[in-house]
Backbone as CSV, one residue per row, in Angstrom:
resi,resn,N_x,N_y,N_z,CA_x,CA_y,CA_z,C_x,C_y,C_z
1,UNK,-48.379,-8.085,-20.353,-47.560,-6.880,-20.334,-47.254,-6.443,-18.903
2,UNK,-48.498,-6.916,-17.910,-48.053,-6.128,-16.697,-47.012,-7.060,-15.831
3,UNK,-47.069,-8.151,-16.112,-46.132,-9.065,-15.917,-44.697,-8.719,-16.275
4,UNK,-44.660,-8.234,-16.947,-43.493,-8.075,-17.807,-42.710,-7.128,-17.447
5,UNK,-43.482,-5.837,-17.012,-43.166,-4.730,-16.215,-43.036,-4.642,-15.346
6,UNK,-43.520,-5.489,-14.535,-43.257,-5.769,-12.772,-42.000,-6.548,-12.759
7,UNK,-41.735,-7.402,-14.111,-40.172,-8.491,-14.008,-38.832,-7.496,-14.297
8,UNK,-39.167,-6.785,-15.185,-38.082,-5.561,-15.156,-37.899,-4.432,-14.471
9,UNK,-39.149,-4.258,-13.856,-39.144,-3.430,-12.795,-38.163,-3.295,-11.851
10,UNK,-38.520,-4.960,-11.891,-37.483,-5.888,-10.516,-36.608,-6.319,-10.622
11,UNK,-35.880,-6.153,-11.801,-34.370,-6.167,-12.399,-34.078,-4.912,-12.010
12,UNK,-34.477,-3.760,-12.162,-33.609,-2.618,-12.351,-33.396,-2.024,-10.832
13,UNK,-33.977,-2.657,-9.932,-34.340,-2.368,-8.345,-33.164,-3.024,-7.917
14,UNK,-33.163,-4.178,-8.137,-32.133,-5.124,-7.976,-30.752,-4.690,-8.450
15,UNK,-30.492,-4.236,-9.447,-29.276,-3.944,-10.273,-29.088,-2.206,-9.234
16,UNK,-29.789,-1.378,-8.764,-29.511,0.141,-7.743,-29.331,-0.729,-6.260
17,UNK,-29.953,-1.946,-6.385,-29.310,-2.273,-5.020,-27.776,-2.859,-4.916
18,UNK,-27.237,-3.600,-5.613,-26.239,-4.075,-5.895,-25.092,-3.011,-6.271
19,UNK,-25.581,-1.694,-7.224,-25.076,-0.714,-7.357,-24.643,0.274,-6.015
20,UNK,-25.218,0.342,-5.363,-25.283,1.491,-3.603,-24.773,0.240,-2.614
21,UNK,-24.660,-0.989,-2.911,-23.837,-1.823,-1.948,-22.521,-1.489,-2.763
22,UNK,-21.782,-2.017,-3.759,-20.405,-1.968,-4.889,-20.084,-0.356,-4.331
23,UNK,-21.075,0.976,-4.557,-20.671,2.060,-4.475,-19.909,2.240,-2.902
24,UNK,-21.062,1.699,-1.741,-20.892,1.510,-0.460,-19.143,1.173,-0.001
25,UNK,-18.906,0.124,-0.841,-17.826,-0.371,-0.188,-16.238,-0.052,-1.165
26,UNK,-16.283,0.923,-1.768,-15.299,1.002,-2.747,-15.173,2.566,-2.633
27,UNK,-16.211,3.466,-2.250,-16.057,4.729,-2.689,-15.393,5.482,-1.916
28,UNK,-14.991,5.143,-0.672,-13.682,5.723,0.335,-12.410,5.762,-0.304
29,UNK,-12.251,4.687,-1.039,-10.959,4.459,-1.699,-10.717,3.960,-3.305
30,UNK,-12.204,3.558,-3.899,-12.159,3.614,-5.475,-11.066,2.487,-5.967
31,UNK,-10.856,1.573,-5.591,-10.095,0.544,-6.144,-8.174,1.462,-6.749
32,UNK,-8.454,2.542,-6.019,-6.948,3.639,-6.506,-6.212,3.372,-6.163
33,UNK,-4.904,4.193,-5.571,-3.461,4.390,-4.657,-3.959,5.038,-3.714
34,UNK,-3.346,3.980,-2.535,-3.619,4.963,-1.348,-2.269,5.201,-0.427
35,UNK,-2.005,5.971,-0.427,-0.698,7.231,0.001,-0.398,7.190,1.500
36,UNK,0.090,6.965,2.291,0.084,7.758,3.858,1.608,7.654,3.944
37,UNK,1.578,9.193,5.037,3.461,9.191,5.189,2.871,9.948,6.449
38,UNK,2.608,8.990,7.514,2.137,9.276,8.794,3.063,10.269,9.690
39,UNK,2.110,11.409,10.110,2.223,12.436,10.988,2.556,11.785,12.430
40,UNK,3.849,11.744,12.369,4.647,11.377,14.407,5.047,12.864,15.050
41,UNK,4.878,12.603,16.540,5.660,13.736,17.362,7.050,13.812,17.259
42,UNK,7.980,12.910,16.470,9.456,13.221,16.492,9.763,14.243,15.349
43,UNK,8.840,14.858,14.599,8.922,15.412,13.670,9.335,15.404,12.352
44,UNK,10.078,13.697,12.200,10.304,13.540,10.592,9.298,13.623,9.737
45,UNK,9.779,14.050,8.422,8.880,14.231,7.199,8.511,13.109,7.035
46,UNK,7.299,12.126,7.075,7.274,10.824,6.304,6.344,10.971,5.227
47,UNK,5.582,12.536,5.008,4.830,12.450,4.066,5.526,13.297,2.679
48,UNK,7.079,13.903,2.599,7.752,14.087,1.917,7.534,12.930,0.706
49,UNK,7.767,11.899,0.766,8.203,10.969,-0.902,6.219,11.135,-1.643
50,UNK,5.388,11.712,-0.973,4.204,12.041,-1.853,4.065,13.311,-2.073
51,UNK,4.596,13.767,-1.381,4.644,15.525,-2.437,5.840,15.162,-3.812
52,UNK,6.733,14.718,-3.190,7.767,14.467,-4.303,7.089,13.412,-5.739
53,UNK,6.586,12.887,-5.639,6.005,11.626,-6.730,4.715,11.981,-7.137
54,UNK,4.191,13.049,-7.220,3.053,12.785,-8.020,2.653,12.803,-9.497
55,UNK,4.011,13.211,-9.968,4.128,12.314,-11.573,4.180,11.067,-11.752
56,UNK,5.134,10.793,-10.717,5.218,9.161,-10.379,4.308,8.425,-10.185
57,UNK,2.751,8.692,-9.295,1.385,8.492,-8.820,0.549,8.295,-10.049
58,UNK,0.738,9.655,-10.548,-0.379,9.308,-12.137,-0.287,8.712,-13.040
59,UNK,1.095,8.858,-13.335,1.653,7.204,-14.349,1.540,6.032,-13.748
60,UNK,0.939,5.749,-12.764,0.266,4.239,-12.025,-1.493,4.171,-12.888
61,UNK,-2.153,5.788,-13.314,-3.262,5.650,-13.873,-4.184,4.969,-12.777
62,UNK,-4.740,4.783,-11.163,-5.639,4.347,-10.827,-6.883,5.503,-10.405
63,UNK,-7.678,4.802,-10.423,-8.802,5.446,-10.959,-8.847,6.925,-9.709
64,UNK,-8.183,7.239,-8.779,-7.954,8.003,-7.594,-7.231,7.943,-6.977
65,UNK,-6.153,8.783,-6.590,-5.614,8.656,-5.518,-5.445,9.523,-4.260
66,UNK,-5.939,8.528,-3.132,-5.962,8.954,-1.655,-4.429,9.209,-0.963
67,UNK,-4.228,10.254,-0.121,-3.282,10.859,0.072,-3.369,11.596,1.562
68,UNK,-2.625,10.749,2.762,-3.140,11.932,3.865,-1.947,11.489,4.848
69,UNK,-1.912,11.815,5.861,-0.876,12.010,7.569,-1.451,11.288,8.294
70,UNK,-2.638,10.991,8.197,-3.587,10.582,9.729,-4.456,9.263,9.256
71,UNK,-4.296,8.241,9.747,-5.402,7.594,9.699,-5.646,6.251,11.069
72,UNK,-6.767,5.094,11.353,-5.891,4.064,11.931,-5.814,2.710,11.767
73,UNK,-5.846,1.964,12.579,-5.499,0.585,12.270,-6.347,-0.041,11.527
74,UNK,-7.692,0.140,11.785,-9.030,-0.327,10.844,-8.939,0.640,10.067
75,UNK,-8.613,1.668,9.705,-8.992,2.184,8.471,-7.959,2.031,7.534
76,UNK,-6.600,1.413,8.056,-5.774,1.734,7.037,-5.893,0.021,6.489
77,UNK,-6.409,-1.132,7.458,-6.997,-2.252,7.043,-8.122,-2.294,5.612
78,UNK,-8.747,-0.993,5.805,-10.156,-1.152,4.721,-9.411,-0.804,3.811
79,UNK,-8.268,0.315,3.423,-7.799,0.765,2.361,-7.109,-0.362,1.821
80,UNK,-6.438,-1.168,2.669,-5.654,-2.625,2.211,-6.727,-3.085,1.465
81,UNK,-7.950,-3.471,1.521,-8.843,-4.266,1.154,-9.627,-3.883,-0.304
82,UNK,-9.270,-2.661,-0.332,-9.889,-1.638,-2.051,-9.325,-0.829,-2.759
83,UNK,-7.812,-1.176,-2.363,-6.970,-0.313,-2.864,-6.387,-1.000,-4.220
84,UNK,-5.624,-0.653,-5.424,-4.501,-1.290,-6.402,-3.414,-1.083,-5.593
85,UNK,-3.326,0.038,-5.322,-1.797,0.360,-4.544,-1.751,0.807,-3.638
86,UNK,-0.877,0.162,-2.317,-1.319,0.646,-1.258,0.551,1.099,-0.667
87,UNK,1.036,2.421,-0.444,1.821,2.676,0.231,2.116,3.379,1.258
88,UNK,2.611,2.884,2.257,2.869,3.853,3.787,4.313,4.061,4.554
89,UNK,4.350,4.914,4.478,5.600,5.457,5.323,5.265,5.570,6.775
90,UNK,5.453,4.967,7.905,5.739,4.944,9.056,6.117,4.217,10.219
91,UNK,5.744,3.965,11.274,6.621,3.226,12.385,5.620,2.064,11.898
92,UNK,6.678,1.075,12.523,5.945,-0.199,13.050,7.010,-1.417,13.215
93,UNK,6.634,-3.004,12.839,7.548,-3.848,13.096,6.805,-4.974,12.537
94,UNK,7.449,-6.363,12.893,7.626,-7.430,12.278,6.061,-7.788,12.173
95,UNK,4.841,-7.101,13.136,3.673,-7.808,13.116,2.340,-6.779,12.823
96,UNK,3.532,-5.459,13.028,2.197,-4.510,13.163,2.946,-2.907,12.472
97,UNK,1.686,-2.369,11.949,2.033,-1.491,11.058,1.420,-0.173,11.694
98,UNK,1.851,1.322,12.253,1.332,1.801,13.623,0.803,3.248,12.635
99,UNK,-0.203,3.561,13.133,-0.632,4.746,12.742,-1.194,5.668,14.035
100,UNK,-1.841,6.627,13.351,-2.012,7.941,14.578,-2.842,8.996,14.152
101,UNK,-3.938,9.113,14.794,-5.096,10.029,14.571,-4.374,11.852,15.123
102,UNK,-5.249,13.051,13.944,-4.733,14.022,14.321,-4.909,14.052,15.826
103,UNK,-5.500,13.828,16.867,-5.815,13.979,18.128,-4.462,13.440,18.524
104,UNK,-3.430,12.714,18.462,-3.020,12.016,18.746,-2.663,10.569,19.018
105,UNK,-4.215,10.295,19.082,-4.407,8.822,19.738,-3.705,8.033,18.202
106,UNK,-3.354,6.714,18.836,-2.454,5.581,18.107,-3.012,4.541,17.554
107,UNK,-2.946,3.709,16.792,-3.535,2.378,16.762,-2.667,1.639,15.883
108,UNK,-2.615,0.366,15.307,-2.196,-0.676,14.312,-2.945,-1.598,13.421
109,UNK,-2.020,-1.173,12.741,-2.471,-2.886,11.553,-2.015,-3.696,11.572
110,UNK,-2.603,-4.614,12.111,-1.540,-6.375,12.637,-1.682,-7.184,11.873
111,UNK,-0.651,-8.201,12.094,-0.712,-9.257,11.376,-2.174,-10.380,11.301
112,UNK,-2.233,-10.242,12.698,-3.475,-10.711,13.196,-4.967,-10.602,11.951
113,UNK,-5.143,-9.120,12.424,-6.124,-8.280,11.372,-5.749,-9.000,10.063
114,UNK,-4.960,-8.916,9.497,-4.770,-8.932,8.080,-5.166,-10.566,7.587
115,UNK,-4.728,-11.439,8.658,-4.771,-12.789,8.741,-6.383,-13.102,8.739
116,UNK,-7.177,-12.580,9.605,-8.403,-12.723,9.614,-9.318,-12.468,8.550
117,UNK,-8.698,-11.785,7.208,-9.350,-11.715,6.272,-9.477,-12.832,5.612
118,UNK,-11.010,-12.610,4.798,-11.629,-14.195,4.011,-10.117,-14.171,2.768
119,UNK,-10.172,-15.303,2.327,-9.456,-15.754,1.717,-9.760,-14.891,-0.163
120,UNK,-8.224,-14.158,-0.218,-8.004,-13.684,-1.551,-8.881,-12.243,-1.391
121,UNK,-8.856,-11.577,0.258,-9.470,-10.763,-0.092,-8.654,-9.470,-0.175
122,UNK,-7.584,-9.772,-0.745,-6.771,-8.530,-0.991,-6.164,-8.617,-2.607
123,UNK,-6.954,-9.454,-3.558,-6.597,-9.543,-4.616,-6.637,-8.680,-5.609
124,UNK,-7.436,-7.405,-5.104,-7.282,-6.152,-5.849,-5.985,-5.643,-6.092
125,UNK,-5.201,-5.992,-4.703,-4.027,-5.466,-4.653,-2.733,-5.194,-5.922
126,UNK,-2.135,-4.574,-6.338,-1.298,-4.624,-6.975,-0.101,-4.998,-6.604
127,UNK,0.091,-3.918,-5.730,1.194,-4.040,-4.989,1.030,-3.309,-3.581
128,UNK,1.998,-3.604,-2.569,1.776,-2.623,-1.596,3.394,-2.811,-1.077
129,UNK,3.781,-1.399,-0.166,5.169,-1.287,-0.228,4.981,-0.967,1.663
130,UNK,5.984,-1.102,2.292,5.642,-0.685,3.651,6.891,-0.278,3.851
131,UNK,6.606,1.241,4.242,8.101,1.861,4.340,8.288,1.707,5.919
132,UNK,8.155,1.107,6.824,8.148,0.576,8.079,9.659,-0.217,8.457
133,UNK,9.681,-0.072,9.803,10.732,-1.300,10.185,10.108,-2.265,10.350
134,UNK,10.796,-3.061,10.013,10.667,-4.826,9.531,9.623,-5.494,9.525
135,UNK,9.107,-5.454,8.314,8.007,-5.625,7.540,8.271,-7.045,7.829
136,UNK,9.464,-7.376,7.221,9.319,-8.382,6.637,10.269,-9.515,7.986
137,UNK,10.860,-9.053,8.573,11.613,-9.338,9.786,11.069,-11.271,9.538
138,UNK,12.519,-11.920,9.894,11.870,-13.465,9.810,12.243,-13.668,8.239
139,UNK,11.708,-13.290,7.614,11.542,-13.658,5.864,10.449,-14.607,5.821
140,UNK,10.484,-15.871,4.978,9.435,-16.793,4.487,8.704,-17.717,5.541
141,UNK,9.894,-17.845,6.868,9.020,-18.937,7.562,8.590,-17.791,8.835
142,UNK,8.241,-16.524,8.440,7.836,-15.915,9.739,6.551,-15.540,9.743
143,UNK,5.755,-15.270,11.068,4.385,-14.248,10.713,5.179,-12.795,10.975
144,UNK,4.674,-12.337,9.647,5.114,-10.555,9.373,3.863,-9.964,8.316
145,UNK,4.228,-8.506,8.400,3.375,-8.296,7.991,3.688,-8.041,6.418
146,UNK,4.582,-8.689,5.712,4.776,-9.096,4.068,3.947,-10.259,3.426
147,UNK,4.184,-11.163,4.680,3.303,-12.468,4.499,1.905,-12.562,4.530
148,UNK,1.174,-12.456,6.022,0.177,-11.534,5.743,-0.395,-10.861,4.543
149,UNK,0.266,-9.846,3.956,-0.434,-9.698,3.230,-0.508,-10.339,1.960
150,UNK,0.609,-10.546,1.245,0.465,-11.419,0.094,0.072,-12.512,0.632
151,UNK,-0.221,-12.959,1.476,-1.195,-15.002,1.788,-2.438,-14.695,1.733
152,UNK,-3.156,-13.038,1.333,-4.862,-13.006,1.060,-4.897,-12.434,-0.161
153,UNK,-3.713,-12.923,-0.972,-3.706,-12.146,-2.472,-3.233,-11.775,-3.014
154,UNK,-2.741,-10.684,-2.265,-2.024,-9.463,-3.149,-0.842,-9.487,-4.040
155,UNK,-0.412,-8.998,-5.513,0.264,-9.365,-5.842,1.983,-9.360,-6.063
156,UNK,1.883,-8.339,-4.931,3.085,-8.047,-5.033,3.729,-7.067,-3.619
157,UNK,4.682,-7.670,-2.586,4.420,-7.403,-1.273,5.945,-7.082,-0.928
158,UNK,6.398,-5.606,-0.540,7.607,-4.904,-0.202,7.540,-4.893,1.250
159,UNK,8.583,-4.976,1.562,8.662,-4.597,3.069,10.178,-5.195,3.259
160,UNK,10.721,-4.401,4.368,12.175,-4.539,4.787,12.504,-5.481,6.073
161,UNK,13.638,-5.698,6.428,13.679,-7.153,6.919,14.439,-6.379,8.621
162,UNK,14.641,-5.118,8.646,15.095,-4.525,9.798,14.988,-3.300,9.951
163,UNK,15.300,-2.056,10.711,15.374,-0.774,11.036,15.292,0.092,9.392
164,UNK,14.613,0.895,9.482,14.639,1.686,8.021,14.573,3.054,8.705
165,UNK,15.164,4.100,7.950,15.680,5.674,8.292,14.982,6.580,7.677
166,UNK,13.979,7.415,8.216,13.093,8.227,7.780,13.790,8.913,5.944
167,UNK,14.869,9.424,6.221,15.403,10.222,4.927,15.274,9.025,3.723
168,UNK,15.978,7.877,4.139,16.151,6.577,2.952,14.919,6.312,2.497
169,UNK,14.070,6.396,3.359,12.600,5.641,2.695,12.295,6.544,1.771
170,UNK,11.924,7.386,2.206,11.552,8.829,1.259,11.959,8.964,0.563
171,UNK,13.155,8.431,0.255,14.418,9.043,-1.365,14.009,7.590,-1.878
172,UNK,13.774,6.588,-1.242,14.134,5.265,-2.057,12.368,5.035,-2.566
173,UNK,11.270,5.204,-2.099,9.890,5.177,-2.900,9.411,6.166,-3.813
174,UNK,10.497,7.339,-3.763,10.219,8.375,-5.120,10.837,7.495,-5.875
175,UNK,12.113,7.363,-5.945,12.599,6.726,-6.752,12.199,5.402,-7.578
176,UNK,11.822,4.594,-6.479,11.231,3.496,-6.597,9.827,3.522,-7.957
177,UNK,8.990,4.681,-7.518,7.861,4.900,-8.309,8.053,5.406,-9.497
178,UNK,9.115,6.225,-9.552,9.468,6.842,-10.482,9.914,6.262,-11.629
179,UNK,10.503,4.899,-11.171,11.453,3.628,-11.978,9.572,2.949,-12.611
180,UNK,8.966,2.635,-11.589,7.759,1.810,-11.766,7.195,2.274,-12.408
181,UNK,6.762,3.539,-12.497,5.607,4.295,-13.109,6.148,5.067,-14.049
182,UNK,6.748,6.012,-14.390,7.186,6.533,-15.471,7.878,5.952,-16.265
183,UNK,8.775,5.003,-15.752,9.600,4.493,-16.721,9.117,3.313,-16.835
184,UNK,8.255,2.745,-16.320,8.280,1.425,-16.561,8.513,0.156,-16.424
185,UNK,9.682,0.290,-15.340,10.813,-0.838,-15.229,9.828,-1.664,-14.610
186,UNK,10.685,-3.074,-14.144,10.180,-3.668,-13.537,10.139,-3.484,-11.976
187,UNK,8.953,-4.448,-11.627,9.588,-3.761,-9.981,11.002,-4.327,-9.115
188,UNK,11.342,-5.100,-9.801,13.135,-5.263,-9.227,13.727,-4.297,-9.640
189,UNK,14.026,-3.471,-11.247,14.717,-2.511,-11.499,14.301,-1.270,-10.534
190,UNK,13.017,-1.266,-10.335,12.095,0.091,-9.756,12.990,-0.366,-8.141
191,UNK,13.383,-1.574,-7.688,13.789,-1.592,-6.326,15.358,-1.117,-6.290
192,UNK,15.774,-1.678,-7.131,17.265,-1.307,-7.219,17.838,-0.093,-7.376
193,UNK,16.205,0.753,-8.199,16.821,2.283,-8.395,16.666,2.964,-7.211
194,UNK,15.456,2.029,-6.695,15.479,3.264,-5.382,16.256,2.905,-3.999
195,UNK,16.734,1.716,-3.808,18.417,1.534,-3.389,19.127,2.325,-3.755
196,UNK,19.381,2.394,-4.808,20.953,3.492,-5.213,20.645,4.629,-4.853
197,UNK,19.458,5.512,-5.235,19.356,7.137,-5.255,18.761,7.323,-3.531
198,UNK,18.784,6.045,-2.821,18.509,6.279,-1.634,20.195,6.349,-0.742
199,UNK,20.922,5.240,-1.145,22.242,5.546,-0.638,23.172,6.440,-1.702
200,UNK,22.791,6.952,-2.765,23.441,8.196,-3.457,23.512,9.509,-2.685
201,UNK,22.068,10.204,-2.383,21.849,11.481,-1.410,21.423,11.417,0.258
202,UNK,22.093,9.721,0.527,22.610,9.419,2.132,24.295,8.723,2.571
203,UNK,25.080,9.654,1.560,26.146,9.318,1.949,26.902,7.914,2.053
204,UNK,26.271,6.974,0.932,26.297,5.766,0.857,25.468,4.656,1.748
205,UNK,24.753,5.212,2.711,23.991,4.202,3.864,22.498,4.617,3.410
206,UNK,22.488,3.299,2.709,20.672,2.811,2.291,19.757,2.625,3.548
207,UNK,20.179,2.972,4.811,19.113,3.129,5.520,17.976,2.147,5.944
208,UNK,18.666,0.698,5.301,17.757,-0.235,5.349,16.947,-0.954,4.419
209,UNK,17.010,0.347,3.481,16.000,-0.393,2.477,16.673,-0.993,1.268
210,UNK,18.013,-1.697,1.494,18.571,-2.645,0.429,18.539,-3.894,1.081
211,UNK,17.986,-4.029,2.335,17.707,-5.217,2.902,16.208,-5.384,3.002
212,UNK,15.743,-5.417,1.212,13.747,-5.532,1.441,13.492,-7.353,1.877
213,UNK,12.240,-7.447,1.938,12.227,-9.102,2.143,10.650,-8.782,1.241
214,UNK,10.523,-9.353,0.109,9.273,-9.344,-0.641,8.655,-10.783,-1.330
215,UNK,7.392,-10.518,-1.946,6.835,-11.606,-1.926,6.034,-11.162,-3.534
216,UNK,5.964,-12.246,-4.365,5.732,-11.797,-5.952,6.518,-11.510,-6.718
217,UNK,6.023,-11.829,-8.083,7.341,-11.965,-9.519,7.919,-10.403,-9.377
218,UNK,8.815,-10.478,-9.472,9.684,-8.588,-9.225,9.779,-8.627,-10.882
219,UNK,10.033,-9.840,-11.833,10.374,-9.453,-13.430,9.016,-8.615,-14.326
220,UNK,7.882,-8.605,-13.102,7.042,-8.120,-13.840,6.867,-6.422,-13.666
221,UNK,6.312,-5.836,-14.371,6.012,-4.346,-14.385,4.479,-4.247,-14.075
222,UNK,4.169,-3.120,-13.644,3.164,-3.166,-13.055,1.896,-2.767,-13.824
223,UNK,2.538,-3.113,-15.699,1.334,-2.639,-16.779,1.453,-3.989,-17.201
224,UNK,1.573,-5.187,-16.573,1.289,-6.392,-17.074,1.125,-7.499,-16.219
């Protein structure tokens, strides 16, 4: 008997350790949506399309969603890494994705970084959208940061292929989510809607984001 109790003992020790490591590395971000519409000194809104969508957000159903202005290059790396959905509105370019602490100070998410991850370790991913300039710059035979990320997994990888306009992004990922998540569509229909209602209330100029460069089946919806 005392055998027996010392062997389950040592199961259940084992199973709180494994538990407080899993909790350790997930509980910043909970396998959820994680949100940023980064705070710049030029003063555009980039965190506008998440006040606007949070009907849009909860009809995604992940288990939390993170939502903020500020973060940086390693941290917005870890959220890549435990997130379902990962979307950001702000500067950057063909290799690097730029963020900015309330203090000011700057940093990035590079291609580099993203590359250095073990293999498939972004397979949580659902999708991730980068409301950035040129995500995707190059297309298939380039290093960007579209490639990058779908080459450690992920299943489904947005990003634009040149200059994108603070107002367009913002009108075109409500929309976008709104198509995805409430309604359902697929994420090509969810892209196309938020093309139109992005050059609908910009005077016909999509701002960039009808030139996406992406990576993953678009016929699928994001409840299958």
């Amino acid at each position: 008997m005392k055998a027996k109790t010392k062997i389950i003992a040592l199961f259940v020790v084992c199973l709180m350790v494994v538990g407080s490591i899993y909790s350790f590395n997930v509980s910043a971000y909970g396998y959820g949506a994680y949100c940023q519409g980064i705070d710049w000194a030029d003063g555009n809104d980039r965190y506008k399309w998440i006040n606007d969508s949070q009907n849009a957000l909860a009809s995604l159903r992940c288990s939390q969603v993170t939502m903020g202005k500020y973060n940086t290059g390693s941290g917005a790396l870890d959220a890549l890494k435990y997130c379902e959905v990962f979307i950001v509105h702000t500067h950057g370019s063909q290799t690097t994705v730029a963020y900015r602490e309330s203090n000011g100070s700057t940093s990035d998410m590079t291609t580099g970084m993203i590359n250095g991850l073990p293999t498939n370790a972004l397979s949580n991913l659902k999708f991730a959208v980068y409301g950035t300039c040129s995500a995707g710059m190059g297309g298939s035979g380039a290093t960007n940061i579209v490639n990058s990320t779908a080459n450690k997994g992920a299943k489904v990888v947005i990003g634009f292929l040149d200059l994108t306009y603070v107002s367009q992004v913002n009108q075109y990922l409500y929309d976008f989510l709104k198509s995805l998540g409430e309604n359902r569509n697929t994420y090509q229909k969810a892209m196309n809607d938020g093309v139109y209602w992005a050059k609908f209330w910009n005077w016909g100029n999509a701002g960039g984001t009808d030139k996406p460069y992406t990576r993953g089946d678009l016929s699928r919806t994001y409840f299958n």
